[in-house]
Each structure stands twice: as structure tokens, then as C-alpha cells.
Kinemage of the C-alpha trace (Angstrom):
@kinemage 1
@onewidth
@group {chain A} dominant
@subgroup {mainchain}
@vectorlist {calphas} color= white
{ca unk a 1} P 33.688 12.847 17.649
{ca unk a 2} L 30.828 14.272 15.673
{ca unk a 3} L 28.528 10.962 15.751
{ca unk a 4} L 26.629 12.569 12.285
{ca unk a 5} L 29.716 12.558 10.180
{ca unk a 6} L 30.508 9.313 12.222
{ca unk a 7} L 27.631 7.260 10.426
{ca unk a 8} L 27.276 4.738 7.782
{ca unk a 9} L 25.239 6.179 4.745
{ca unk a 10} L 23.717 3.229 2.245
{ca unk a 11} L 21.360 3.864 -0.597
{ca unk a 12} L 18.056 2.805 -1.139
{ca unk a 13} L 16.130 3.118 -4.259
{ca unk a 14} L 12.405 3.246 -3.799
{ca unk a 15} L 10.493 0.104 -5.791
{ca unk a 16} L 6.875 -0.598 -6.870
{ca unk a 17} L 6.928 -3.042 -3.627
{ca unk a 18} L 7.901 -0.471 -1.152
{ca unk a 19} L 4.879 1.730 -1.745
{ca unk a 20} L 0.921 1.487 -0.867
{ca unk a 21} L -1.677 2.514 -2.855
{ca unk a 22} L -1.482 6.152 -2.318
{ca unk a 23} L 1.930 5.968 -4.234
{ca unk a 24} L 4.248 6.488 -0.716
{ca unk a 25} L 6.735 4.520 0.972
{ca unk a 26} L 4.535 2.173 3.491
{ca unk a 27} L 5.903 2.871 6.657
{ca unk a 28} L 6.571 0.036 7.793
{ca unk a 29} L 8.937 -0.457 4.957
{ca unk a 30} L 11.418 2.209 6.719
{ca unk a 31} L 12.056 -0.637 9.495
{ca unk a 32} L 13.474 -2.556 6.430
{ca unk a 33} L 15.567 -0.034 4.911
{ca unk a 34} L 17.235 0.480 8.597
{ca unk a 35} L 17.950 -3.068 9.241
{ca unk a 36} L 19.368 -2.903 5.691
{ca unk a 37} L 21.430 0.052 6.828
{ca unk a 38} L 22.914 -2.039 9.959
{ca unk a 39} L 23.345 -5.015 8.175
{ca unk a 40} L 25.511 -3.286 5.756
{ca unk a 41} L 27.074 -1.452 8.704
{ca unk a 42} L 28.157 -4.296 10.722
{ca unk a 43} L 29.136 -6.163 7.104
{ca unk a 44} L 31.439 -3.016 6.917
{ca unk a 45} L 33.663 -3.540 10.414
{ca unk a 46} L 33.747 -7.213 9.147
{ca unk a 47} L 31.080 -8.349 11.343
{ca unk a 48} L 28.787 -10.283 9.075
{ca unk a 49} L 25.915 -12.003 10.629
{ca unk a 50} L 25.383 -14.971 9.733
{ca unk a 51} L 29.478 -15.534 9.886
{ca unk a 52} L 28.433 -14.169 13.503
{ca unk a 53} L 25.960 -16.797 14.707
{ca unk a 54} L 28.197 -19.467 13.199
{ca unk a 55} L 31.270 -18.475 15.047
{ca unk a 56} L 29.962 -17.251 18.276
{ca unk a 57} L 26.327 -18.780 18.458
{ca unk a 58} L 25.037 -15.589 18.714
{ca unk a 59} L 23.253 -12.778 17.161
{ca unk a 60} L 21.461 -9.628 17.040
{ca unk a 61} L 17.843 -8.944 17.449
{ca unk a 62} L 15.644 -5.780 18.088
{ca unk a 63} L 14.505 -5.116 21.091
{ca unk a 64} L 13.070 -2.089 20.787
{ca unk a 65} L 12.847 1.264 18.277
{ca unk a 66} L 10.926 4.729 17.895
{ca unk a 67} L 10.185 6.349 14.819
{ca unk a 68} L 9.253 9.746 13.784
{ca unk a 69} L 7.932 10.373 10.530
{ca unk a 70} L 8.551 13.627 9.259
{ca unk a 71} L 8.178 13.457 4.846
{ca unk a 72} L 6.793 10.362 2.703
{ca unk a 73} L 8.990 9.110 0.068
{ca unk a 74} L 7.899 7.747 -2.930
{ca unk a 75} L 8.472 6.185 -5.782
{ca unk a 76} L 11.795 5.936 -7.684
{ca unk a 77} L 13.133 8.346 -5.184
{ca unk a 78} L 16.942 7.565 -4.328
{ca unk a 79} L 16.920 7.709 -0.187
{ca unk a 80} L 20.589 7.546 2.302
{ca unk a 81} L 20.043 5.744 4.969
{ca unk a 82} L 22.317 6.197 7.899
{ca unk a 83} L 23.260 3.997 10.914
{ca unk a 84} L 25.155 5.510 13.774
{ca unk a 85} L 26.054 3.942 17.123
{ca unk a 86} L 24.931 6.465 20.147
{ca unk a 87} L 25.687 3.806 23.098
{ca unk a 88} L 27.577 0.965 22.624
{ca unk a 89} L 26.824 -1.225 26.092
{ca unk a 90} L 27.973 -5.013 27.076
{ca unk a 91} L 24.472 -6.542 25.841
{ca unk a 92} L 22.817 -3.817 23.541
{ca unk a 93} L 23.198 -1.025 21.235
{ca unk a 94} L 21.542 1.981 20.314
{ca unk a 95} L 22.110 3.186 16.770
{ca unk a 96} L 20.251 6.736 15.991
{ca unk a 97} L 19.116 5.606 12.242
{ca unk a 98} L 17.754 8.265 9.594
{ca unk a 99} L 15.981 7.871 5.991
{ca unk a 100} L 17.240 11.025 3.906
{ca unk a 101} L 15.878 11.906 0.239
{ca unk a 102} L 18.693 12.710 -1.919
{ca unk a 103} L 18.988 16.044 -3.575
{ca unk a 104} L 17.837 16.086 -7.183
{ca unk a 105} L 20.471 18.442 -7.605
{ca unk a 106} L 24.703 18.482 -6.686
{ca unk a 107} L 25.341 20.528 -3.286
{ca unk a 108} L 21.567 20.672 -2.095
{ca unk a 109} L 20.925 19.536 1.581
{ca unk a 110} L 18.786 15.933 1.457
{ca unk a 111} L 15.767 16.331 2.822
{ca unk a 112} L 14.770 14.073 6.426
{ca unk a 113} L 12.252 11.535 5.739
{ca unk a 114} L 12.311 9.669 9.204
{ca unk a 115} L 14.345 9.172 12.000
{ca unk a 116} L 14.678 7.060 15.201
{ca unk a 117} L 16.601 5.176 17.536
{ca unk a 118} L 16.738 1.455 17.592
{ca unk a 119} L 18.273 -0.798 20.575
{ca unk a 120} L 19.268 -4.379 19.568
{ca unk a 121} L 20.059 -6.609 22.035
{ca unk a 122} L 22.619 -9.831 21.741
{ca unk a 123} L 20.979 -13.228 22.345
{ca unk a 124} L 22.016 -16.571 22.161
{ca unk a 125} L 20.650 -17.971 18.904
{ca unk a 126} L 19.757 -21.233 20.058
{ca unk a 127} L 17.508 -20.225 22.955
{ca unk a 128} L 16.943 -16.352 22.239
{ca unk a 129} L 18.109 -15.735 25.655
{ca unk a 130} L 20.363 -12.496 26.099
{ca unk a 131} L 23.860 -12.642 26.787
{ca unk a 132} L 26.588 -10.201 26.581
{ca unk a 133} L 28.361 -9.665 23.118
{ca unk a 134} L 31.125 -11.493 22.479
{ca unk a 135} L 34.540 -9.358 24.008
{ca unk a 136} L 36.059 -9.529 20.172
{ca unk a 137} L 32.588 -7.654 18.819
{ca unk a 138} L 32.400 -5.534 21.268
{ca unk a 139} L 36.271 -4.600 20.628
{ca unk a 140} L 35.383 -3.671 17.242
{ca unk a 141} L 32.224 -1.622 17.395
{ca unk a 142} L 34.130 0.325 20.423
{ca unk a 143} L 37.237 0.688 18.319
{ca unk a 144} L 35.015 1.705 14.898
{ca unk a 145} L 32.977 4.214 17.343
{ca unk a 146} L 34.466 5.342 20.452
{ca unk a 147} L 32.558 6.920 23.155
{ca unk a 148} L 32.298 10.635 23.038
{ca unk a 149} L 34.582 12.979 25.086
{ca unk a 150} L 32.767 14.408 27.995
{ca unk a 151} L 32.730 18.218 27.582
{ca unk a 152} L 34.070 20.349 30.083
């Protein structure tokens, strides 16, 4: 399975509040528009998370990410962001995650922003102590992204 057409693309619209005073996208404001990009991602296999923690007495937190900024947005500028799974384990998963500047014009390639890899971790919400994900979530983020053949 080609994980790139495999991953959830949501739109972001640059605002006023996104940007520092050189007129570009503050960088820690791509952090945001990722965890945007999973929310919406996990809302999309039906895995919303506060229904989550309320059902299971879990959730999902960061435990770690790297980031590679390539372009600054700014703006007004319409940005995809994309969220795709590259390991899906029993406590964690690492999404690959990517901030894209849309075309101005039909059938030109967006341009990459920023990219990077982010690991979040399932805890218990109460006491923030890792556990393993729930067998039902796990079902459906294995089902909605299986692992990729081995090549031979």
C-alpha cells in the first residue's frame, strides 16, 4: 500500500493569529495544524476523542515528534495537511505528518512546507500512565491502515 496516497489530507487556512511579526506562519503553530490533522483523522475511522476517554478511560498524548522546516507559509495561504500512520504498535503510533501549500493554480504540484514524524503514546487519562490501546482501537487503525507488504 502506497502510505502517501494512504493519508488523510485536511485544510488549513492561514489567519492573522497564526503568523509573527515578520508576516509567516510561527512555527510552532505547525504542531497545531498536525494535531488538527489527527484529530480529524481519528474523527474520520469514528474514533473521536473525547467519546474515547469517556468509553475507554483513555487517550492519546504526544510523546515525541521531529520537524523539518523546509518553506514558511503565510498569510491567507490555503495549506493540506496530511496524517499518515507509518507504525501502528500495541501502545504508540507513528504518523509521518506534512504541511503542503496548495497550488494557486488546477494541476500544479503543492509545494512542502514542513514535515515530520510524530509518536503518540496511549495513557490512562486518570493517571497519565501508559497502557496499551484498547484491542477495538487498535482493530480499527490496523484495519483503516494495514501494515505494508514486505518486498521480496
Amino acid at each position: 500500500m502506497n502510505r502517501e496516497a494512504a493519508a488523510f489530507q485536511w485544510p488549513v487556512r492561514v489567519y492573522w493569529e497564526d503568523t509573527d511579526a515578520g508576516g509567516i506562519v510561527f512555527y510552532a503553530n505547525y504542531l497545531k495544524f498536525f494535531e488538527r490533522a489527527r484529530t480529524e483523522w481519528l474523527r474520520q475511522l469514528g474514533l473521536g476523542q473525547q467519546a474515547l476517554r469517556e468509553q475507554t478511560g483513555g487517550m492519546f498524548v504526544v510523546s515525541d515528534c521531529h520537524l523539518r522546516y523546509r518553506q514558511s507559509a503565510r498569510l491567507d495561504d490555503l495549506l493540506l495537511v496530511t496524517a499518515a500512520p507509518v507504525e501502528i504498535g500495541k501502545a504508540s503510533l507513528t504518523i509521518a505528518q506534512r504541511a503542503l501549500l496548495q497550488p494557486p493554480q488546477a494541476g500544479e504540484e503543492p509545494t512542502l512546507l514542513c514535515d515530520g514524524s510524530i509518536r503518540i503514546g496511549w495513557v490512562d487519562a486518570a493517571t497519565l500512565r501508559p497502557q496499551r490501546i484498547p484491542a477495538a482501537v487498535l482493530q480499527v487503525l490496523q484495519a483503516a491502515h494495514p501494515a505494508p507488504s514486505p518486498t521480496t
